[in-house]
C-alpha positions in Angstrom: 0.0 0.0 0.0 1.8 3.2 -0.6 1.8 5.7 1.6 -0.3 8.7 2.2 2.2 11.3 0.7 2.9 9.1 -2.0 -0.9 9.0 -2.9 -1.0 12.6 -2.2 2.1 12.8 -5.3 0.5 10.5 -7.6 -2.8 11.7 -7.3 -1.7 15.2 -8.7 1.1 13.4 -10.9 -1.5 11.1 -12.7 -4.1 13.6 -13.6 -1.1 15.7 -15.2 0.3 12.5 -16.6 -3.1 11.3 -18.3 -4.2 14.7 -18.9 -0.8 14.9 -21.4 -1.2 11.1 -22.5 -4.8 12.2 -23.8 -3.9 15.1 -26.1 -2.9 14.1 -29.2 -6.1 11.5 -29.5 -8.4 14.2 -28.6 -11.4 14.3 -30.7 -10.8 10.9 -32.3 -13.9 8.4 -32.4 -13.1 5.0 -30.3 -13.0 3.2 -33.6 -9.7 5.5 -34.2 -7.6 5.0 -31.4 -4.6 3.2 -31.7 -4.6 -0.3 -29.8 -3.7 0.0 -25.9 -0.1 -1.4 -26.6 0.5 1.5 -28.9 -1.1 4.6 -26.8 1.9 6.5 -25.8 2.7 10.2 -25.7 3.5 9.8 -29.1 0.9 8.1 -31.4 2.1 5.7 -33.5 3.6 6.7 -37.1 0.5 7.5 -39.4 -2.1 8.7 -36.7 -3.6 11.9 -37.5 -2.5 14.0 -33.8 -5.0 16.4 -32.3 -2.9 19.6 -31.4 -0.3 18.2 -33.9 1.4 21.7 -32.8 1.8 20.6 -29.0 5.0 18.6 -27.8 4.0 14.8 -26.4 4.1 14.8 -22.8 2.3 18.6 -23.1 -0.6 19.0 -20.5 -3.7 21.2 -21.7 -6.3 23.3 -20.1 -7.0 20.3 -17.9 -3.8 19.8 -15.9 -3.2 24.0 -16.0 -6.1 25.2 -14.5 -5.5 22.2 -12.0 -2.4 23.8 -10.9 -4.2 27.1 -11.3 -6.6 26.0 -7.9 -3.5 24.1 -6.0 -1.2 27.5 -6.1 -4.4 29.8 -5.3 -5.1 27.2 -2.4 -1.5 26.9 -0.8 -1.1 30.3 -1.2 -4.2 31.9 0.2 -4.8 28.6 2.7 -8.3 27.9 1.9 -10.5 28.4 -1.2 -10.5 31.8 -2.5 -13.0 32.3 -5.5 -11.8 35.8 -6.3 -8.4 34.6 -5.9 -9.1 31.3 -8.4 -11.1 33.7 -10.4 -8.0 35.9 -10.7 -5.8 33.2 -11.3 -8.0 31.8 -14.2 -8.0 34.9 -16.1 -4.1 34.9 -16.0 -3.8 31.6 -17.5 -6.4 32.4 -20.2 -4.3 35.9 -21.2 -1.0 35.0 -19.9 -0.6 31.1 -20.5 -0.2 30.7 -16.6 0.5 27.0 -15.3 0.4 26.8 -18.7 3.7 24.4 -20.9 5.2 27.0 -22.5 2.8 29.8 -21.5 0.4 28.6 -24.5 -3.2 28.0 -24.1 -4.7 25.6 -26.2 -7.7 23.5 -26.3 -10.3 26.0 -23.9 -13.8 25.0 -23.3 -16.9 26.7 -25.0 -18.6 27.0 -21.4 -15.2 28.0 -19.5 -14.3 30.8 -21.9 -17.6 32.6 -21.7 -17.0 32.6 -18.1 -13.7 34.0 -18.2 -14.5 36.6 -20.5 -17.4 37.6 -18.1 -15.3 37.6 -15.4 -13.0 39.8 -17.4 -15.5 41.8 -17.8 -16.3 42.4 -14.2 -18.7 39.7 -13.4 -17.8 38.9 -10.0 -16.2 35.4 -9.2 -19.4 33.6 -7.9 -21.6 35.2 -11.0 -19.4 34.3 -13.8 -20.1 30.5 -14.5 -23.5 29.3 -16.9 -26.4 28.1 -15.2 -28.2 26.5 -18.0 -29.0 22.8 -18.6 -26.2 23.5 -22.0 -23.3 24.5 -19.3 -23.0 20.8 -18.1 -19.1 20.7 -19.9 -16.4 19.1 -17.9 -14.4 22.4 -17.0 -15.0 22.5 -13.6 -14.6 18.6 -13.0 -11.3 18.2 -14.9 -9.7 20.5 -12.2 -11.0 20.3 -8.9 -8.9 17.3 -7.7 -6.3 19.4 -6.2 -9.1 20.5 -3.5 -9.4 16.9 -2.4 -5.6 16.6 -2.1 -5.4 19.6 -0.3 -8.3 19.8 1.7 -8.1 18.9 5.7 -12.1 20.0 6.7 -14.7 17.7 7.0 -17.0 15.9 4.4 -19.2 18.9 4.4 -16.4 21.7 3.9 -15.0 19.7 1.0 -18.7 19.3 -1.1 -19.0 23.1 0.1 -15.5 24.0 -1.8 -16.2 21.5 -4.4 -19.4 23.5 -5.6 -18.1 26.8 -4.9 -14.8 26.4 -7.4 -17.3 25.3 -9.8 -19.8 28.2 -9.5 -16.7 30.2 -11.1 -17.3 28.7 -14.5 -20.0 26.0 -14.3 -23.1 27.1 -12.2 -25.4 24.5 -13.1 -26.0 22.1 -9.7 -25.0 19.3 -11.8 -21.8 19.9 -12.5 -21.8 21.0 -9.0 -22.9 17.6 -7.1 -20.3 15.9 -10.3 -17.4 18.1 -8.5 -18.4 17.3 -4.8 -18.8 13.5 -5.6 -15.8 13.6 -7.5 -13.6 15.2 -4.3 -15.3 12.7 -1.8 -14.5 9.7 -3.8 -10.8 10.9 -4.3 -11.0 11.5 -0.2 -11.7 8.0 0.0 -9.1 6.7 -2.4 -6.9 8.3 -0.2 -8.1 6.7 2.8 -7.9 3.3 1.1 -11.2 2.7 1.8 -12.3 -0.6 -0.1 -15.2 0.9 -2.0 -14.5 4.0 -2.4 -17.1 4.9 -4.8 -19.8 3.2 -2.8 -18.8 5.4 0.3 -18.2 8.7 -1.6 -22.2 8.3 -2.2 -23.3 7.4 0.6 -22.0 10.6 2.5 -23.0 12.7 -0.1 -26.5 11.3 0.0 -26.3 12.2 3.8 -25.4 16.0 2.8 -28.3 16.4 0.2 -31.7 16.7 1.7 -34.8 15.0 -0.2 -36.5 17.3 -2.2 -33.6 19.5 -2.5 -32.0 20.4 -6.0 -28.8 18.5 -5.6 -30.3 15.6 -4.7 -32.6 15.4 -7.4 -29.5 15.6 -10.0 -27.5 13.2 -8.1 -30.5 10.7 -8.1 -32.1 11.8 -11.5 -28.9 12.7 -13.5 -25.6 11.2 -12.3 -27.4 8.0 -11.1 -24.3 6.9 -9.5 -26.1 3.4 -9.1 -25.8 2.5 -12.2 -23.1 0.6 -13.3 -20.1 2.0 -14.5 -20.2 3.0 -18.1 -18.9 6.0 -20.3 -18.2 7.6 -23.9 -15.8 9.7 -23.3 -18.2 12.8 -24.4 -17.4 16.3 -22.5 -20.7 16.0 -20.7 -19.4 16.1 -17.7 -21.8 13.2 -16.1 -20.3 11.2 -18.6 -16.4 11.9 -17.4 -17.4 11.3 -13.9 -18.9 7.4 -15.4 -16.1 7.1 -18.1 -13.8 7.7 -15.1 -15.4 5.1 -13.3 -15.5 2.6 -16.0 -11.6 3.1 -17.0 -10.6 2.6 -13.2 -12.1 -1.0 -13.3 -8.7 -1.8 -14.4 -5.4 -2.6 -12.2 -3.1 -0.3 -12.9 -2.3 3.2 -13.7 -1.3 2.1 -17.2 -4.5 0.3 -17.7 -6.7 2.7 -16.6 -5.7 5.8 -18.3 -5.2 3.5 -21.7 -8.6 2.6 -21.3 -9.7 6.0 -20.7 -8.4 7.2 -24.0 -9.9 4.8 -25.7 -13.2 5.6 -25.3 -11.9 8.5 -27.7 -13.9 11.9 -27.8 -12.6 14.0 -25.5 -9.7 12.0 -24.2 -7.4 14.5 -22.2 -10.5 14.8 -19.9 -11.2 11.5 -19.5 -7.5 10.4 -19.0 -7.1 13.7 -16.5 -10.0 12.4 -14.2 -9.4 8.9 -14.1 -5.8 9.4 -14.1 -6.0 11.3 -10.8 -7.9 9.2 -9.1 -5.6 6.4 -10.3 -2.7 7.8 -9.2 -4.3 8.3 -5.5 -4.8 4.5 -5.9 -1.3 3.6 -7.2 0.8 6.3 -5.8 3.3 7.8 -7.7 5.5 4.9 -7.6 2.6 3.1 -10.0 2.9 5.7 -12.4 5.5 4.4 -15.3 8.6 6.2 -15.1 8.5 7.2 -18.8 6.0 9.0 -18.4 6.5 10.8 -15.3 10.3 11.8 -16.9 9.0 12.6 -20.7 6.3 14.7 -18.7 6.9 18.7 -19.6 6.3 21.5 -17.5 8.4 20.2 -14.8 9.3 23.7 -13.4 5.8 24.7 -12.9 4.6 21.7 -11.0 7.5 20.5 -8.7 7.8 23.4 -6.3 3.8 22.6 -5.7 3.8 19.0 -5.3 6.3 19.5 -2.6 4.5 22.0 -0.9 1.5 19.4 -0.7 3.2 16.3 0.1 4.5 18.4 3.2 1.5 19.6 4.0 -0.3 15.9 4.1 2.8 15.0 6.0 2.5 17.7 8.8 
């Protein structure tokens, strides 16, 4: 069983490393992707490469904004939206946590919210409320909280919404970001069903009759068996997620998450996270964790919250 700070280390390790393996089979139909063997930074000779611009071993928006929430949260020591808010309109102008300072591969929903919040919509105001604003944004980055975060059940589905108001309103990616954090929180507890026990306390959080309830019961079904496409809906990331981590290893499970195709990066960020937690960052291969880029921009924050879980 690896230990606590190395589950800490691969949780954010493995969302970086899948987010990065994803990239250049983005957009690709399942029928396209090359065979597991052959999924690698670099796609085999002949594959057409999404971002064929972008390095191998290049994170996108996924793994950036991820990084954008960790600094804001060591930094300011508990969740800030104005700070976040801040922070997210750097990396959209300024490539910050950003390979390279470029910023490729934005979401529809997340840059209307961005450009609000440039325009002086305040932090909590900014993100779509409407049954369309259901994207994956806020889901793909939010696993830093659960890393981070030392409150109770409670505080974490609190934080979990409120980083998600930012640029996804709608209270179902909402209850798909708290369920997310409290299934990571129980990965990282080694609890044996993780999944099962993320539910249950959230189920004993939402009232019946409220709002959040009736999208956890009516929408993410979290029941239901695991199964996924790999859209950018972001119900179907939390399920492809849960289907891909059926496998035993970090390998397997991020392979398998790519090839569900579609929007792959997303898929491989938020299965690879919770992967990692599982695996520690031993379990990651080392190929990957060497050929990943950005080095320099995630190091100094990984140490910060390995000590932190170790204090």
């Amino acid at each position: 069983m690896p230990t606590l700070q190395e589950r800490v280390a691969g949780g954010l390790v493995g969302l970086l490393v899948g987010d990065a393996l994803g990239v250049p089979y983005e957009f690709h139909p399942p029928e396209a992707i090359p065979a597991p063997g052959l999924i690698e930074f670099s796609p085999p000779e002949g594959f057409a490469r999404s971002h064929a611009h972008v390095p191998p071993g290049t994170w996108s928006d996924d793994g950036a904004q991820a990084l954008v929430l960790l600094a804001s949260l060591l930094q300011r020591g508990h969740l800030d939206p104005d700070d976040l808010a801040r922070r997210l309109v750097a990396w959209y102008t300024q490539g910050y946590m950003a390979v390279d300072f470029t910023v490729f591969d934005v979401g529809i929903q997340t840059a209307k919210a961005v450009q609000r919040l440039m325009g002086g919509v305040r932090a909590l105001e900014a993100g779509g409320a409407g049954e369309r604003d259901n994207g994956n944004g806020s889901l793909m980055r939010v696993l830093p909280l659960a890393l981070w975060h030392r409150g109770t059940d409670a505080e974490l589905v609190r934080d979990a919404q409120l980083q998600s108001l930012i640029t996804h309103a709608h209270p179902r990616a909402q209850v798909c970001c708290a369920l997310y954090c409290l299934w990571a929180r129980r990965t990282l507890q080694a609890h044996p069903e993780p999944w099962g026990a993320a539910v249950a306390a959230l189920r004993a959080m939402y009232p019946e009759g409220s709002p959040e309830r009736g999208e956890l019961e009516t929408h993410v079904r979290p029941d239901d068996p695991p199964k996924g496409g790999g859209s950018g809906y972001v119900v179907d990331t939390l399920h492809s997620a849960r289907w891909a981590l059926q496998a035993d290893s970090y390998e397997a499970v991020v392979k398998r998450a790519v090839s569900l195709g579609h929007d792959t990066d997303t898929t491989a960020c938020v299965a690879g996270g919770i992967a990692g937690i599982r695996h520690g960052l031993g379990g990651i291969p080392s190929r990957w964790r060497e050929a990943l880029r950005g080095r320099e921009l995630y190091e100094g924050l990984l140490r910060k919250l390995v000590e932190r879980a170790s204090s």
